[in-house]
C-alpha positions in Angstrom: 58.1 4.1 -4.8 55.7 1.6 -6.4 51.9 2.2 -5.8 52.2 -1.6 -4.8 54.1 0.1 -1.7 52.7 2.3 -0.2 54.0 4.8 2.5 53.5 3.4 6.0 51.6 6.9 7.2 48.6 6.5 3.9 48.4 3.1 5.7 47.6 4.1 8.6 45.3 6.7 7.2 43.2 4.3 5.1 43.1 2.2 8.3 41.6 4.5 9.9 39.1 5.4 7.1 38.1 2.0 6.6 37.5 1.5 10.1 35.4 4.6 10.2 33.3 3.7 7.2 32.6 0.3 8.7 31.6 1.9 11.8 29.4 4.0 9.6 27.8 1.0 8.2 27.4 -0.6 11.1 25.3 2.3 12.8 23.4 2.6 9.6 22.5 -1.2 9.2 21.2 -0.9 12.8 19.0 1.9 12.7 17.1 -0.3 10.0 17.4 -0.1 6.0 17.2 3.6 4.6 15.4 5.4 1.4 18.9 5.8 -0.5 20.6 3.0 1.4 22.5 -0.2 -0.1 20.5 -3.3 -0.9 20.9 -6.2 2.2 23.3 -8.6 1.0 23.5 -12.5 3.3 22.5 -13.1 6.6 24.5 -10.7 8.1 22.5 -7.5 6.5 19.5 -10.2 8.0 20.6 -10.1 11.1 21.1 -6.3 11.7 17.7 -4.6 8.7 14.9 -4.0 10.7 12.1 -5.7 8.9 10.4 -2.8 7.2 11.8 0.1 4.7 11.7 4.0 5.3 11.6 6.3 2.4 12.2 9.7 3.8 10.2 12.5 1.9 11.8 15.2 -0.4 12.1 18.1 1.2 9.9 21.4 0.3 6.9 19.5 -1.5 3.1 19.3 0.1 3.9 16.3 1.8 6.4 17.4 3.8 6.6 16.7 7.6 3.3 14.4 6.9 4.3 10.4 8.6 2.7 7.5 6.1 2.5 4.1 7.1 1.8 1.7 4.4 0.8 -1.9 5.7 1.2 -5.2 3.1 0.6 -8.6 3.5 -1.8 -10.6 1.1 -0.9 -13.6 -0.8 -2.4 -12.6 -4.5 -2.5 -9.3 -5.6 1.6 -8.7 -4.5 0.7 -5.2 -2.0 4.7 -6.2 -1.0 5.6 -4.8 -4.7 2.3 -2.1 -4.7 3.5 -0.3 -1.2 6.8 -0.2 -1.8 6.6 1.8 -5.3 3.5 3.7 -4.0 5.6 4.9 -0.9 8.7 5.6 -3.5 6.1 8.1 -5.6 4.4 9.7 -2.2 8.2 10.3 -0.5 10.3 11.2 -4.1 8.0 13.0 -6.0 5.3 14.7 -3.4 7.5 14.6 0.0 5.4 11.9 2.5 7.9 10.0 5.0 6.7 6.6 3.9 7.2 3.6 6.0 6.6 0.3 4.3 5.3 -2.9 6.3 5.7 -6.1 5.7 4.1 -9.8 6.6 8.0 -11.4 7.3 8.5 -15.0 8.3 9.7 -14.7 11.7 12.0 -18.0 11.3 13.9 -16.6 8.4 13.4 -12.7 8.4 12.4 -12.6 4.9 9.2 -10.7 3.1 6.6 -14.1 3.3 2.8 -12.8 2.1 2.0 -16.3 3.4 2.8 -15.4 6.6 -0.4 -14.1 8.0 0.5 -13.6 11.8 3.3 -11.6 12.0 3.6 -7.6 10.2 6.5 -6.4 12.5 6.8 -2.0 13.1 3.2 -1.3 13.5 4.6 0.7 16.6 5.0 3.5 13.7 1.2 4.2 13.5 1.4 6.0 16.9 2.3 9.0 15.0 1.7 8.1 12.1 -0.9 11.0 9.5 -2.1 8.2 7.6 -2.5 4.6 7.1 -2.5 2.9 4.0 -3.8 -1.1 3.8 -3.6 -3.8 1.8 -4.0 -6.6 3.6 -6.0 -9.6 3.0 -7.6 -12.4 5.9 -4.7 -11.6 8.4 -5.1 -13.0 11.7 -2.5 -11.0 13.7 -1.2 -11.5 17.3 -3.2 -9.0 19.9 -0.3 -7.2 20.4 0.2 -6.0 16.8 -3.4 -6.0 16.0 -4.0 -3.8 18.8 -2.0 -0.7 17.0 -4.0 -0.7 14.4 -7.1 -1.2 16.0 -6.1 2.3 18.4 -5.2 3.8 15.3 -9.1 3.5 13.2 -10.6 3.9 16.7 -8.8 7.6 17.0 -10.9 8.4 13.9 -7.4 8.9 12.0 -7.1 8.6 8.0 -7.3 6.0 6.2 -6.9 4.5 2.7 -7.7 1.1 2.3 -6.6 -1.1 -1.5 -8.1 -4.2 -2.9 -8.1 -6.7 -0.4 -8.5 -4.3 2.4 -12.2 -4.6 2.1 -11.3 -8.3 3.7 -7.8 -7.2 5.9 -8.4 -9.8 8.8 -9.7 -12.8 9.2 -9.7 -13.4 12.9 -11.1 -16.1 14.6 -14.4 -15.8 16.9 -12.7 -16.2 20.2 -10.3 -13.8 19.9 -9.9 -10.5 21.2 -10.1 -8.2 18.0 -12.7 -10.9 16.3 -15.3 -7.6 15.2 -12.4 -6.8 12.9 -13.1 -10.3 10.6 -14.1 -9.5 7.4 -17.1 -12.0 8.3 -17.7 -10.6 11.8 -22.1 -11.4 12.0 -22.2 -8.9 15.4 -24.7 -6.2 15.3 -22.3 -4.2 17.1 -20.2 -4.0 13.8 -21.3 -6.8 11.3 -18.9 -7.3 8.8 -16.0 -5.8 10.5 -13.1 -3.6 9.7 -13.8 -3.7 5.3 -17.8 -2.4 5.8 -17.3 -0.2 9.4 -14.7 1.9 8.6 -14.2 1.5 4.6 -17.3 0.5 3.0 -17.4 -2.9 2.1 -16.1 -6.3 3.0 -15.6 -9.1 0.6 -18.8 -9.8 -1.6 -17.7 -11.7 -5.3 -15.2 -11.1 -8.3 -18.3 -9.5 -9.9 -15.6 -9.1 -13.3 -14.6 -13.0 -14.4 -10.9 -13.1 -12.5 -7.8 -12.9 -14.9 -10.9 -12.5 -18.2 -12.3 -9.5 -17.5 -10.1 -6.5 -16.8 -11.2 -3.0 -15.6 -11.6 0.3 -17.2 -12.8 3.5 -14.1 -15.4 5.6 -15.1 -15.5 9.1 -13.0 -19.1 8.3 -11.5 -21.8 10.8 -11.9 -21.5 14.0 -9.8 -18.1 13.2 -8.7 -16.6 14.7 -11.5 -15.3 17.7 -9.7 -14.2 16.0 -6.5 -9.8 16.8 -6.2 -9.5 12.9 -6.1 -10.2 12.4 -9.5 -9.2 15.9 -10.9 -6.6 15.4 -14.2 -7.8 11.8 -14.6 -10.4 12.3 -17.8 -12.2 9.2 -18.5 -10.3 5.7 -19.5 -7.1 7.1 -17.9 -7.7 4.3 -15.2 -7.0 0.3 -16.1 -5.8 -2.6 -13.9 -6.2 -6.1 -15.0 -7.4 -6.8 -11.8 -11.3 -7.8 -11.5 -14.4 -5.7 -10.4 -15.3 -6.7 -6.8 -19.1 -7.2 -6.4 -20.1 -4.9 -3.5 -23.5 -4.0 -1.5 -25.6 -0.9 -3.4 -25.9 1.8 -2.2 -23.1 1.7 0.0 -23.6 2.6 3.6 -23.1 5.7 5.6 -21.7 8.7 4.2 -20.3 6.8 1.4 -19.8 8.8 -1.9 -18.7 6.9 -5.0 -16.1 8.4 -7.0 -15.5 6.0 -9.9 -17.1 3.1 -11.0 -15.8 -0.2 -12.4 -16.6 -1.0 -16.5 -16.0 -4.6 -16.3 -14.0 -5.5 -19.9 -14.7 -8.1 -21.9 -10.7 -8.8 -22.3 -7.5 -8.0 -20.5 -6.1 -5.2 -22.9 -7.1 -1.2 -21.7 -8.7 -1.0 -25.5 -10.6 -4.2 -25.0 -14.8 -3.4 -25.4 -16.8 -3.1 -22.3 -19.1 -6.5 -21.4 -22.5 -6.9 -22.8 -25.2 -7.5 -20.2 -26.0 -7.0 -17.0 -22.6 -6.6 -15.3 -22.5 -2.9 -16.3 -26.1 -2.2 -15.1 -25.4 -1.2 -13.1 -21.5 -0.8 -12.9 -20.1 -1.1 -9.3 -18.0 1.7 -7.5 -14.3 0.7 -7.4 -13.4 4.2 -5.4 -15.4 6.2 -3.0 -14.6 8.3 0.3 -16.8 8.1 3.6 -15.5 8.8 7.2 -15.1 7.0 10.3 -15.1 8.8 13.6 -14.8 11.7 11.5 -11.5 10.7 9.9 -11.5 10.5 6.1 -11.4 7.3 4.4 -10.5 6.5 1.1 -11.0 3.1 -0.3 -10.6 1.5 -4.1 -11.2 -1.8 -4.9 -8.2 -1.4 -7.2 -4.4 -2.0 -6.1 -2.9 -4.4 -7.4 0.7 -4.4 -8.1 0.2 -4.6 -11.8 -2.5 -1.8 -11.5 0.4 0.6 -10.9 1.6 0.4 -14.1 -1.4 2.6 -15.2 -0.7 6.1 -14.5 -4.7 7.0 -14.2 -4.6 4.5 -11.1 -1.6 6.2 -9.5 -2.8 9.8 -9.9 -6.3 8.5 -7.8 -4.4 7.1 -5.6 -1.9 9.8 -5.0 -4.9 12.1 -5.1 -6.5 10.1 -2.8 -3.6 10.5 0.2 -3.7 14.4 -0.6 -7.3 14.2 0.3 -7.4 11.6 2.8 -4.1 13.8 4.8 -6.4 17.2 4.4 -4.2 18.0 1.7 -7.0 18.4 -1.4 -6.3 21.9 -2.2 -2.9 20.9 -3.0 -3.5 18.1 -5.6 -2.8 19.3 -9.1 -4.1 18.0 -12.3 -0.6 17.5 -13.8 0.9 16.1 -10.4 4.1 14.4 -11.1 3.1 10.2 -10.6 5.7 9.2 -12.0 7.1 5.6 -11.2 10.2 6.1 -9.1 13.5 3.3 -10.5 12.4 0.4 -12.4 9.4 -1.3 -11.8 8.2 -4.6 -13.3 5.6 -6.0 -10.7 5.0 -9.7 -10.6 2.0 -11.2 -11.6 -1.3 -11.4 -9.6 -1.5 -15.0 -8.3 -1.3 -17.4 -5.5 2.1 -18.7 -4.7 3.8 -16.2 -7.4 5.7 -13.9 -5.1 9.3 -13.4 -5.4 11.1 -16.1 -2.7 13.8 -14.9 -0.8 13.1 -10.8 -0.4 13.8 -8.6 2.4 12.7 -5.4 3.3 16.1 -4.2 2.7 15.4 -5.2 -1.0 13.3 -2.3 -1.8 15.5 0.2 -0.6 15.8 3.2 -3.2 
């Protein structure tokens, strides 16, 4: 007998198999797109991914049994590349369950930074250890803003990256408006970036896409487990110093500051003049309600690439989860698959991505 014809029973069997993996699928592609799942492929993957990834944590590592929620959605510095890679490195190599959000266009399901009303599964903050945000001038509906807002106000963790200092930008007569980045309240001037991470939005204090930035480990931080293994001009994004407010408030403690470069290369000299003098922090820990906050004006996708900026900011979620005596100087911060982030910029990010698309 031919393999071209094959016996009516193996029929029947592979029938059945294909059925069952289909079925498999099926359930799979409902329960929302998985760490090691496939890629979605057409509408049809569309119509059944749930609009955010899940990278479940290896098994036996520090992180294990520890919930992070990573939140994107700004239009330059490409956090929907940044989270995704940061949540592969926190899950693969140091065992966080990592759930990535995204800003989606609502009308076509797909990853839209544009988007600034809509950041679908902030449900998973209810038991969530940590929150990680990169947002920039969101202005969310009530209903989603309101899960993050009972999330900060629990005094839970949080680390905030590069535009997080200016996350919302909501207007006066709404409900959340003390969250604006240019809330003028007493009751909490300058909203969610200076009440619970330190800063709001101030200035490019480097000259954007000229001046690129080397961390220094600030004086009398040297010591601190956040910055332990990173010896100095291991950090380097081509992302600008922010300007911010000195000293900065509360309990703030600096941890690195920001050499502004006079070029875009990590060898390039540091500036002349007065923009080093003095330099501005780019990382620091304070707390809010007593939660631990971590915050670095750094974070850029393009900023991962530098393995002195990953180890801070893996460092960073040891500390900020309670984890500090765990974070090792040789910690494995490794990039996870390939990685070859897009370009800082307005209008640069990739069109048609889904959630689905960053699956492992």
């Amino acid at each position: 007998m031919s393999v071209s014809s094959p016996r009516p029973l193996w029929t029947a069997a592979a029938w059945l198999l294909s059925l069952s993996l289909s079925w498999t699928a099926a359930c799979s592609a409902a329960d929302g797109p998985k760490a090691d799942g496939p890629k979605a492929e057409g509408a049809k993957a569309a119509e059944t991914a749930q609009p955010w990834v899940v990278y479940e944590g290896t098994e036996g590592l520090p992180g294990s049994g520890k919930r992070v929620v990573l939140i994107s959605g700004d239009e330059e510095y490409r956090s929907e590349e940044a989270l995704p890679q940061l949540g592969k490195i926190l899950a693969e190599r140091h065992g966080f369950r990592c759930t990535v959000l995204f800003a989606i266009d609502p009308k076509t399901g797909e990853i839209s930074p544009e988007t600034s009303d809509n950041i679908p599964g902030l449900e998973a903050l209810a038991d969530a250890d940590l929150m990680i945000i990169a947002t920039r001038f969101r202005n969310l509906p009530d209903a989603q803003m309101e899960k993050i807002v009972q999330y900060i106000e629990a005094g839970r963790p949080v680390v905030g990256m590069r535009t997080a200092t200016h996350a919302f930008n909501i207007p006066a007569d709404r409900r959340f408006a003390r969250y604006s980045w240019n809330y003028k309240g007493d009751d909490y001037r300058d909203g969610f970036g200076r009440q619970v991470l330190g800063e709001t939005w101030i200035s490019h204090h480097g000259r954007h896409k000229f001046e690129s930035t080397r961390g220094i480990i600030a004086p009398g931080a040297e010591d601190h487990p956040i910055v332990r293994g990173i010896g100095e001009a291991k950090i380097w994004g081509t992302t600008d110093v922010y300007g911010v407010r000195l000293p900065l408030p509360q309990d703030s403690k600096p941890l690195v500051l920001g050499q502004v470069l006079s070029g875009m290369q990590p060898d390039s000299p540091p500036l002349a003049g007065e923009k080093n003098t003095p330099m501005m922090p780019i990382a620091w820990t304070k707390t809010y309600r007593d939660g631990r906050v971590f915050c670095t004006t750094m974070g850029a996708a393009t900023d991962l690439l530098s393995e002195g900026v990953r180890r801070m900011l893996v460092a960073g979620v040891y500390w900020a989860s309670g984890l500090e005596e765990q974070i090792q100087a040789d910690m494995n911060v490794d990039l996870v698959g390939d990685f070859e982030p897009t370009e800082y910029g307005f209008g640069a990010y990739k069109k048609g991505l889904r959630p689905a698309d960053f699956g492992r």
